[in-house]
C-alpha positions as CSV (number, residue, x, y, z in Angstrom):
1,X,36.0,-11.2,-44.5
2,X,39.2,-13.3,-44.6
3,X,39.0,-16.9,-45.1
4,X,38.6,-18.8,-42.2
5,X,42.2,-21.0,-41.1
6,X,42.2,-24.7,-42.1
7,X,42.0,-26.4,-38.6
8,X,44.4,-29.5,-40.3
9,X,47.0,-26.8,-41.0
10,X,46.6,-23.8,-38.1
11,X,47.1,-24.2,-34.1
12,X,44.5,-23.9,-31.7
13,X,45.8,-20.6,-30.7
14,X,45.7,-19.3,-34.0
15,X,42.2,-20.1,-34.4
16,X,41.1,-18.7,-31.0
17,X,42.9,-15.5,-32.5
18,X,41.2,-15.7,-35.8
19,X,37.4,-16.4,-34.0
20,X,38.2,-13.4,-31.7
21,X,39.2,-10.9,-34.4
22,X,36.0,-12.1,-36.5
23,X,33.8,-10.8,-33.7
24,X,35.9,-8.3,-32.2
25,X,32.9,-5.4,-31.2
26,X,33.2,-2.5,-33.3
27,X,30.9,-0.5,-30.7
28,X,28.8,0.6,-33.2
29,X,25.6,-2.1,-33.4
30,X,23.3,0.1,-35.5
31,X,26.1,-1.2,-39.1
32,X,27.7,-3.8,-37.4
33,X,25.1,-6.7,-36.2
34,X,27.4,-9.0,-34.8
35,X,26.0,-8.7,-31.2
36,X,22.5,-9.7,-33.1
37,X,24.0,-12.8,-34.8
38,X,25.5,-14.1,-31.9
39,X,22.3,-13.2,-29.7
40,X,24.1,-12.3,-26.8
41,X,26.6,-15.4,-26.5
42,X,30.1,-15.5,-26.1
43,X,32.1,-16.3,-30.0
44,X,34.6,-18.4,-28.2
45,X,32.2,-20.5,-26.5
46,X,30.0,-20.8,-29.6
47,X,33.1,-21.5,-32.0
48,X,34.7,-24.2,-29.2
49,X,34.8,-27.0,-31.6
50,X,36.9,-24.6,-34.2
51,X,38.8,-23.9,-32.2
52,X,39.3,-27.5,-31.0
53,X,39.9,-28.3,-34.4
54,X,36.7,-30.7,-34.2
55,X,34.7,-28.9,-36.7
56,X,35.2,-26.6,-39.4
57,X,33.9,-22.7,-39.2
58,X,32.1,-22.2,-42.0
59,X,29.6,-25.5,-40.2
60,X,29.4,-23.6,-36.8
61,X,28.4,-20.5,-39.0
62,X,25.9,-22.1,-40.6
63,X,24.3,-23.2,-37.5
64,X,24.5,-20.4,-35.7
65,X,22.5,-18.9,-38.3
66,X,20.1,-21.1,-38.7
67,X,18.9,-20.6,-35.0
């Protein structure tokens, strides 16, 4: 997995195009999982404050795991 963009040094668009190809549906669920991580929301409105630049990925990750 590549390492998430710094939010002081990226733009907001390059962030929205980083959260997008993170979770990017491979149309195969049985190897991928992502649908099951995110439970059925939408990545761009879980990673909002990314891609805001308010708070980093790795601490939306986190949370979204922990759910």
């Amino acid at each position: 997995m590549p390492t998430p963009l710094d939010i002081l040094h990226s733009t907001k668009e390059e962030r929205k195009a980083f959260v997008e190809q993170q979770w990017e549906c491979m149309n195969h669920c049985p190897s991928c999982g992502k649908c099951q991580i995110l439970r059925g929301n939408d990545p761009l409105e879980l990673y909002d404050d990314y891609i805001e630049g308010k708070r980093t990925y790795r601490d939306i990750t986190l949370e979204i795991r922990k759910k």
